[in-house]
Each structure stands twice: as structure tokens, then as C-alpha cells.
VMD Tcl script that draws the C-alpha trace (Angstrom):
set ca {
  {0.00 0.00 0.00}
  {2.70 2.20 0.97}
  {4.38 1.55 -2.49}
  {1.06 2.41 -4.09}
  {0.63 5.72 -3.26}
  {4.13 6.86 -3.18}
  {3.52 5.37 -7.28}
  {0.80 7.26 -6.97}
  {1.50 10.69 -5.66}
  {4.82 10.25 -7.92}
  {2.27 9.90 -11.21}
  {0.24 12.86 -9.93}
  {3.42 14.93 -9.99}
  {4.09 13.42 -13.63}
  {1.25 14.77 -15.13}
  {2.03 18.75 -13.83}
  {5.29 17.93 -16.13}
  {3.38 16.20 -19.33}
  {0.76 19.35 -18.65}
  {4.23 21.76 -19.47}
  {4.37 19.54 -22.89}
  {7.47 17.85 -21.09}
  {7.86 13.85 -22.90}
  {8.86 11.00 -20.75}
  {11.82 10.68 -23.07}
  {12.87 14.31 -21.39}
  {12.08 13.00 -18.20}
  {14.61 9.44 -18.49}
  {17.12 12.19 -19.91}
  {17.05 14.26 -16.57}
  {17.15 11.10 -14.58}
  {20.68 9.67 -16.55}
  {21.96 13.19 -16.14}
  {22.36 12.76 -12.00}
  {25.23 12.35 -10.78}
  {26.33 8.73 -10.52}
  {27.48 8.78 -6.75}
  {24.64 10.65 -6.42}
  {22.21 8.20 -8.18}
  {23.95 4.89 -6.78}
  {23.51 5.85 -2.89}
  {19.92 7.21 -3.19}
  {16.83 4.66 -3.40}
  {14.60 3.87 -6.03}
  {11.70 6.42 -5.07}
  {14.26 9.29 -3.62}
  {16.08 8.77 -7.96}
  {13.06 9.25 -9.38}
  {11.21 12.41 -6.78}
  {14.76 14.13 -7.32}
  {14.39 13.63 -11.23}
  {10.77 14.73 -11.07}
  {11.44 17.63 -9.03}
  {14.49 19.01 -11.47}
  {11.60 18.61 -14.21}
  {9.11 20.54 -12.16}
  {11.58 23.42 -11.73}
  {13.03 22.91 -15.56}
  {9.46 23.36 -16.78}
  {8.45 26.33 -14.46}
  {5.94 24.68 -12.34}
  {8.05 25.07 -9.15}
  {11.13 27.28 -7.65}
  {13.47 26.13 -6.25}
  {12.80 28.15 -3.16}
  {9.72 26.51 -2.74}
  {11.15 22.42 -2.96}
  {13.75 23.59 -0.32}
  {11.36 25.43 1.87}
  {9.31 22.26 3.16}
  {6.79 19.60 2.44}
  {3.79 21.69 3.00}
  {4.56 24.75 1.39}
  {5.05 22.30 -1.27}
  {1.35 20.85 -1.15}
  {-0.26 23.79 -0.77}
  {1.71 25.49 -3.90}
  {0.43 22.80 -5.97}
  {-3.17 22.17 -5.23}
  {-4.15 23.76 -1.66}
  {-4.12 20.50 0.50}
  {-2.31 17.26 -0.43}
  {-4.10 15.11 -2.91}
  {-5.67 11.71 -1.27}
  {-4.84 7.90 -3.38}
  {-8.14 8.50 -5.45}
  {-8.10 11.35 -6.63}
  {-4.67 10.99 -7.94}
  {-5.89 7.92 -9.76}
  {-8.62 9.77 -10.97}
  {-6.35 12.03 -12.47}
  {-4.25 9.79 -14.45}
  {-7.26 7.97 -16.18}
  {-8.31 11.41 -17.32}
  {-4.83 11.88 -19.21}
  {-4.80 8.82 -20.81}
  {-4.33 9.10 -24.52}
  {-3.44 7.28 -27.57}
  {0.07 8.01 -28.18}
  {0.32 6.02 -31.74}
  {0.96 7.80 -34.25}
  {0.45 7.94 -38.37}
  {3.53 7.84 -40.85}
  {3.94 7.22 -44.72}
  {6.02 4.36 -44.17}
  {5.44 0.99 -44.17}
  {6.91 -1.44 -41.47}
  {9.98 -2.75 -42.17}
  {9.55 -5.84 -40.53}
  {7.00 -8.46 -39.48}
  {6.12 -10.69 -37.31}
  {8.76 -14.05 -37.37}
  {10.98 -12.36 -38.77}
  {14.53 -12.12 -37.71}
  {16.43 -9.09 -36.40}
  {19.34 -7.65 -34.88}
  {19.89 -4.76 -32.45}
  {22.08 -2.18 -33.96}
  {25.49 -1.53 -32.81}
  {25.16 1.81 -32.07}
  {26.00 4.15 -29.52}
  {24.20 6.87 -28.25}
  {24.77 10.21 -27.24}
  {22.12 11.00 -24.50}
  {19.17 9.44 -24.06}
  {18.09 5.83 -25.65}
  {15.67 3.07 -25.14}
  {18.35 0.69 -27.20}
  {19.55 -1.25 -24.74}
  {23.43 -1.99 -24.38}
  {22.89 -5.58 -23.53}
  {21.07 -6.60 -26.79}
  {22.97 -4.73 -29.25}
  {24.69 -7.24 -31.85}
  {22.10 -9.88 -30.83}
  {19.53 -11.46 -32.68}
  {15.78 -11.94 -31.60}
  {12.30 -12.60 -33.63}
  {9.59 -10.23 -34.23}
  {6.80 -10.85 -31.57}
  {4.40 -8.24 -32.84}
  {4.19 -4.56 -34.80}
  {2.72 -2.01 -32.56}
  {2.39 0.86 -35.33}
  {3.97 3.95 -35.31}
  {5.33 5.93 -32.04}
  {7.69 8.84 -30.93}
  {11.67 7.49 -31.32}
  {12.42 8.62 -27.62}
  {15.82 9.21 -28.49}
  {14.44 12.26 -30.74}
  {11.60 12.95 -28.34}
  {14.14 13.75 -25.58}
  {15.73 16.04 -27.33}
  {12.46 17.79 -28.41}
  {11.67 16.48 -32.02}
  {8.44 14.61 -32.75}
  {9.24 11.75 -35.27}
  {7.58 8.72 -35.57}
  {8.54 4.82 -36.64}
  {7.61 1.98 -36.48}
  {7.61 0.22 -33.29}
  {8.12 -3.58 -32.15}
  {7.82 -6.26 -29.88}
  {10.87 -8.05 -30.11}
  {11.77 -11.69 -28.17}
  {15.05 -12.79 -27.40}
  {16.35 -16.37 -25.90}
  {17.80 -15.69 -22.67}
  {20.86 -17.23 -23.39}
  {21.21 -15.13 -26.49}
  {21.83 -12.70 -24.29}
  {23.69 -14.27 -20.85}
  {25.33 -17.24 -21.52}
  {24.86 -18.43 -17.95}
  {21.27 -18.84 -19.24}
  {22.14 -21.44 -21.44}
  {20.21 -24.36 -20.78}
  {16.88 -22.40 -19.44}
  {13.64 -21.42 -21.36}
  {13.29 -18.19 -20.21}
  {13.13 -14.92 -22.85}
  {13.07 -11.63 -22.51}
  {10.68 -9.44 -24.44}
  {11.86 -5.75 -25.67}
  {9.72 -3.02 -27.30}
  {12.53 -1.60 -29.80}
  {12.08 1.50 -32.46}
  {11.96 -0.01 -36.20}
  {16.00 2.10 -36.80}
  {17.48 0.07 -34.02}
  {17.36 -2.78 -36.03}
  {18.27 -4.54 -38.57}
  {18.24 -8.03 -40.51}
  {20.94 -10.21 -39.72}
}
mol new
graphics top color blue
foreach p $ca { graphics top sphere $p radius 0.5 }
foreach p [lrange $ca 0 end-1] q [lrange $ca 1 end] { graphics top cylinder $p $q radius 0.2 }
display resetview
């Protein structure tokens, strides 16, 4: 429970930064730029409040004199008297949206077929990650067209083609061999390639 509504008090803060036309792709980018002694010696929730607070100052919601001066300053800045479970989950339904979107190009690939995950580096933010580039998993299924987050972080709006990929465990670890287990990536249609 107490998991759930820090989730959920953390989601209701979320949606002040979408409401500033801030993308999640942004968001991840603020979160890899903490410091990493800072980021390895904090917990889970404290990495991702501090990353939503820098985005809530970034996108002019909040000062920075009024995170430091306390808690309830805080709540009452934002909405008169702290929001209760419910109505934060309220909230979030009400900004759900479709967030496919329509392009002139056809997929690439399909489903069964074969790919691999580029070798390529990235400068800033990515959802390619390092442990399946150079390996080769099937097409599980085509999702349509959504943002590349690497371009969405860095404020452009473009659109491809967007897949569930599967990979064999031990494609990936070789201490896996032997196991049945497979891990299942969503990956943008230009991180990939045939093999």
C-alpha cells in the first residue's frame, strides 16, 4: 500500500510535467543526467522524486525556493491540500491518450521475422539497450507507429515503427544457457536490422 501511493503521488506529480508539454523521453534524460554517486547511494523512489522535481523546476511549475522550503509549502503550492490515493488515480485515467501515431512508411519488418539490435552508440538518451545490441531476436508483434524517444528527448516529434521483439535468454547471458526463459523488448523499427 505504501508503495502504491508513493507510485501514486509520484504519477500525480508526472502529469504537472506532461501538462508543461514535457515527454517521458525528457524526463529518463534528466534522470541519466544525476550524478552517478549521487544516483547509486539514493533509493529507487528518492532517484526518481529528485528527477521529477528538477523537471518541475526545468518546466516552471516550481522554484526552487519553494522544494527547499518544506513539504507543505510544497502541497499547498500545488493544489491547496495534499491530494488523497483517489483522486490521484482519478487524475491519471483522465490523461490517458493514444500516443500512436500515423507515418507514410510501411513497417519494415513483421512478425517471425529475424532481427538484430544495432550496434550503435548513443549520445544522450536511448531506449536501445546496451545488452542486446549485436544480438539477434524474432519479431513478436508490430505495434504501429510511435515517438523514437531518443528524438523525443531532445524535443523532435518523429515517428517509426515500433516492435515487440523476443530474445532467448541465453542469447543474451550465456549463464542462461540451458533455461527457457526470454526476454521481451519493445525496440524503435532504426534500431534494427536483418541479420
Amino acid at each position: 500500500m505504501f508503495v502504491a501511493i508513493r507510485y501514486a503521488s509520484w504519477r500525480g506529480l508526472s502529469m504537472l510535467t506532461a501538462a508543461a508539454d514535457r515527454t517521458i523521453d525528457w524526463w529518463r534524460h534528466v534522470r541519466e543526467l544525476i550524478d552517478p554517486a549521487d544516483y547509486l547511494t539514493r533509493r529507487y523512489f528518492d532517484q526518481w522524486m529528485q528527477t521529477q522535481t528538477a523537471a518541475l523546476i526545468d518546466s516552471g511549475i516550481l522554484t526552487l525556493q519553494e522544494v527547499a522550503s518544506s513539504d507543505r509549502v510544497l502541497a499547498r503550492n500545488l493544489r491547496g491540500s495534499p491530494m488523497q490515493r483517489r483522486e490521484v488515480v482519478d487524475m491519471v485515467a483522465s490523461f490517458a491518450k493514444d500516443y500512436s501515431r500515423q507515418i507514410d512508411a510501411s513497417p519494415t519488418f513483421a512478425k517471425g521475422d529475424q532481427v538484430r539490435a544495432r550496434l550503435m552508440g548513443a549520445r544522450g538518451h536511448t531506449r536501445l539497450p546496451a545488452y542486446v545490441r549485436g544480438r539477434i531476436g524474432m519479431i513478436h508483434a508490430h505495434h504501429g507507429a510511435h515517438i523514437l524517444p531518443d528524438a523525443s528527448a531532445r524535443g523532435e516529434k518523429r515517428a517509426e515503427h515500433l516492435y515487440s521483439v523476443v530474445y532467448q535468454a541465453d542469447m543474451l547471458w550465456p549463464e542462461a544457457t540451458g533455461r527457457p526463459d526470454k526476454v521481451f523488448l519493445d525496440l524503435w523499427e532504426s534500431y534494427l536490422e536483418r541479420p
